[in-house]
C-alpha positions as semicolon CSV with decimal commas, in nm:
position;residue;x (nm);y (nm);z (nm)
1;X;0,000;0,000;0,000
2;X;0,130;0,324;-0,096
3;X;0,178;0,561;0,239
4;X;0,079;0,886;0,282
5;X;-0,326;0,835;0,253
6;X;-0,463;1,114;0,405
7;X;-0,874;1,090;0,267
8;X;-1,078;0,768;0,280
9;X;-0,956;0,499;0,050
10;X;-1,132;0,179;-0,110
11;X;-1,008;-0,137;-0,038
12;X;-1,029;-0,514;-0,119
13;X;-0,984;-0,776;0,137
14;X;-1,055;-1,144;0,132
15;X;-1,251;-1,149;0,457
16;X;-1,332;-0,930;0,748
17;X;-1,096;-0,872;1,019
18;X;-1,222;-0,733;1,327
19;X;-0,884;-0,557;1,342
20;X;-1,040;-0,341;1,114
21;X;-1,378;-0,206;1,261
22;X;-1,127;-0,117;1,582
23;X;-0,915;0,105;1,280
24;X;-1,245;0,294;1,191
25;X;-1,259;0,111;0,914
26;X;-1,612;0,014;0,805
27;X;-1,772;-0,238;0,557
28;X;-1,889;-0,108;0,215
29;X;-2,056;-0,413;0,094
30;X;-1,978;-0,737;-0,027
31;X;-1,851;-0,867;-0,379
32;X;-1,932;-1,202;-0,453
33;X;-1,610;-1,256;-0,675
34;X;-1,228;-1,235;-0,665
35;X;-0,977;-1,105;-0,798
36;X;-0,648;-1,245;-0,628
37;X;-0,578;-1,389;-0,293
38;X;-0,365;-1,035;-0,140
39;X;-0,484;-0,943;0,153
40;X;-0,533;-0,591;0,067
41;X;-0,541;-0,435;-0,267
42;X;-0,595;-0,067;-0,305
43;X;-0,845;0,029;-0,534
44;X;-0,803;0,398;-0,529
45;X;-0,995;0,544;-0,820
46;X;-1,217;0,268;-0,841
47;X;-1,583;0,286;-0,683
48;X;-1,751;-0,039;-0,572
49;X;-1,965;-0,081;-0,897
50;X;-1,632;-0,068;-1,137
51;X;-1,477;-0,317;-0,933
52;X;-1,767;-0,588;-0,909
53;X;-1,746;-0,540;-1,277
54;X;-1,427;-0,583;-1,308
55;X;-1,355;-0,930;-1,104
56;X;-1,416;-1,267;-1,249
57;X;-1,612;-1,512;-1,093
58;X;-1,469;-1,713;-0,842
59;X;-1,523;-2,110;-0,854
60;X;-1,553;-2,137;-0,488
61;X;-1,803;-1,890;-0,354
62;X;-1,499;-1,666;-0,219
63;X;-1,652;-1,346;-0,121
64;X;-1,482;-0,987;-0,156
65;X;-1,511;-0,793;0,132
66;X;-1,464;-0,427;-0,001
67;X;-1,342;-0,175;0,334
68;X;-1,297;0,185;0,346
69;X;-1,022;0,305;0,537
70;X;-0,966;0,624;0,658
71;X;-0,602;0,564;0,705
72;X;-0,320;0,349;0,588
73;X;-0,305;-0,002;0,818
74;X;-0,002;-0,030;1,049
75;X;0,158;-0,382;1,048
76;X;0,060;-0,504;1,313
77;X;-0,309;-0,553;1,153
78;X;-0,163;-0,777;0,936
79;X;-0,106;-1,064;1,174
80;X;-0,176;-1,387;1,018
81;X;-0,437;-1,577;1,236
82;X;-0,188;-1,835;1,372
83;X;0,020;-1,588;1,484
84;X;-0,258;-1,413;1,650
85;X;-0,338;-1,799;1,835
86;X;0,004;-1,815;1,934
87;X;0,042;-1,465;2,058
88;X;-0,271;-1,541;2,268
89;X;-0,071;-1,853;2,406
90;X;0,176;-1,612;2,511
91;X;-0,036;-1,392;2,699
92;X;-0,227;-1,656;2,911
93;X;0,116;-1,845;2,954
94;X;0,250;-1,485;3,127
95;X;-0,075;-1,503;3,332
96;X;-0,004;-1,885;3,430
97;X;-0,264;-2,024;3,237
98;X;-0,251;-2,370;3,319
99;X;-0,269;-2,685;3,007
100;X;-0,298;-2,434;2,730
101;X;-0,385;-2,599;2,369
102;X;-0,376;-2,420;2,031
103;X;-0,675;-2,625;1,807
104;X;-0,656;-2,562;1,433
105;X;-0,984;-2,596;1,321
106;X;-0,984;-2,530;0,976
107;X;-1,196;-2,747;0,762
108;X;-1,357;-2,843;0,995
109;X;-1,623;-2,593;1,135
110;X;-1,705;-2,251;1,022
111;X;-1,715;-2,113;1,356
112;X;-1,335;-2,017;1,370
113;X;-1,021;-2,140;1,255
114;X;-0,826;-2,196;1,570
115;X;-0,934;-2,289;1,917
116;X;-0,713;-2,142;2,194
117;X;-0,847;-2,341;2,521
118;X;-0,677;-2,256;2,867
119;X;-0,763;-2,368;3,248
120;X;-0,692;-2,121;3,572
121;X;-0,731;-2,244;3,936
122;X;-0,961;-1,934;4,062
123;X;-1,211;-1,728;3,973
124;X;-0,940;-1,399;4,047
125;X;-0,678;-1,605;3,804
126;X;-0,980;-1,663;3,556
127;X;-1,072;-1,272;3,548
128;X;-0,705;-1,201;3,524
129;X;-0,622;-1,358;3,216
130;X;-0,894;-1,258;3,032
131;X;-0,866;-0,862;3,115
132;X;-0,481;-0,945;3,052
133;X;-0,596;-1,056;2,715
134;X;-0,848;-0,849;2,598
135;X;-0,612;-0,517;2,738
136;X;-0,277;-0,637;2,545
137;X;-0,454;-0,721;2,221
138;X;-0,590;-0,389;2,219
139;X;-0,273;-0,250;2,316
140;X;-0,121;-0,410;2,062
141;X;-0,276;-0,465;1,764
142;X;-0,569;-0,248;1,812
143;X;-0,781;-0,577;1,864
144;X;-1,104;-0,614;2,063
145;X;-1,315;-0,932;2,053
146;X;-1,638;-0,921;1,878
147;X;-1,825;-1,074;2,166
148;X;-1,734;-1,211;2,563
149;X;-1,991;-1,430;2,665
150;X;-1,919;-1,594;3,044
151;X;-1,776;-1,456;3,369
152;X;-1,497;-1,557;3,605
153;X;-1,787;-1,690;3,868
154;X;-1,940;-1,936;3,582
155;X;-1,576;-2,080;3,544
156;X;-1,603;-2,069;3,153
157;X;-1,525;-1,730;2,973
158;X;-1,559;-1,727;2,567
159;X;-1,367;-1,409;2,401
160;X;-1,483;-1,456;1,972
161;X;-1,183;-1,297;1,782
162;X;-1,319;-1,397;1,482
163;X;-1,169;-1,642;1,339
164;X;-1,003;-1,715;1,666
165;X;-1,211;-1,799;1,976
166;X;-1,040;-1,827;2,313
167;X;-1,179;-2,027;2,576
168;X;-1,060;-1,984;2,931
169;X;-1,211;-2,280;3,164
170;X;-1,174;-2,358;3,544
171;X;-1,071;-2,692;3,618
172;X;-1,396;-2,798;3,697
173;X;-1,586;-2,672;3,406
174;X;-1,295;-2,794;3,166
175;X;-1,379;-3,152;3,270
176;X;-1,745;-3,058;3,262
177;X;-1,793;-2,946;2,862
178;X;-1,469;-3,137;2,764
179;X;-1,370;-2,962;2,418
180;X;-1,044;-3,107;2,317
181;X;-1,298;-3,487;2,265
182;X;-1,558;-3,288;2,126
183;X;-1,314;-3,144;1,829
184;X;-1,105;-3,444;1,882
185;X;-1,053;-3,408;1,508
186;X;-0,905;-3,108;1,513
187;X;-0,504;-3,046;1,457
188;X;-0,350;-3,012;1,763
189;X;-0,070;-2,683;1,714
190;X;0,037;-2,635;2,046
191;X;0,014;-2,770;2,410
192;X;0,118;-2,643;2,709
193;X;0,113;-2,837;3,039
């Protein structure tokens, strides 16, 4: 991308990262072809209409996200999203997340692509690592989940990154909903004792 861009500019993306809505960037509609696989190509000059026309159809039902930005993305937006599961790793492993396990999904659902899954022993260690979490993310790479759904007290807390979700259990309620058998199928990337 060329650096500098000081108005709102058009862009192409090959799916919708959350990363983006935190940017102030904001969905323009959706293309239901592709052109290439980048991850962002400019298309300064070019209103939506001109570029639907101009894309071929895609074989497999890829869909074009088209963005406007209102300024250039920094790097760190560009994280791929095993990066993003392992950085996650990092973060609960700081906060002594206990038998931490990376899941790559993919294929296999549509509900994310990776499955980070952690245990604490209280309900304080619990609410720790998920404020740790959600604070260096956003810190970092301007990242805030889409949804929480849980609390500390319920021993199960859910934070939806997209195409990441992170799931930080108590012991108890680990055992309880068991998700490593229930997506027993699913690569295992990383584990943690």
């Amino acid at each position: 991308m060329s650096s500098g861009a000081a108005r709102p500019a058009l862009y192409r993306t090959s799916a919708w990262n959350p990363a983006l809505q935190a940017l102030g960037a904001w969905r323009q509609r959706n293309c239901q072809y592709n052109i290439n696989p980048a991850p962002f190509q400019p298309l300064e000059g070019t209103n939506f209409r001109e570029f639907c026309a101009l894309a071929r159809p895609w074989p497999y039902g890829i869909i074009n996200t088209v963005v406007v930005l209102p300024k250039e993305l920094p790097q760190e937006v560009a994280l791929e999203p095993l990066d993003l599961a392992k950085r996650v790793v990092d973060i609960l492993s700081a906060k002594f997340g206990a038998d931490i396990l990376l899941l790559d999904l993919s294929g296999l659902t549509i509900i994310a692509d990776h499955f980070v899954i952690a245990t604490g022993e209280s309900t304080r260690q619990l609410d720790a690592m998920a404020q740790d979490l959600k604070q260096q993310l956003k810190e970092e790479l301007s990242l805030s989940p889409l949804a929480t759904e849980g609390t500390a007290e319920s021993g199960w807390i859910l934070m939806d990154y997209g195409g990441l979700v992170v799931h930080i259990f108590s012991e108890a309620q680990r055992e309880r909903y068991r998700l490593e058998e229930l997506w027993s199928q699913a690569r295992t990337v990383l584990r943690m004792a």
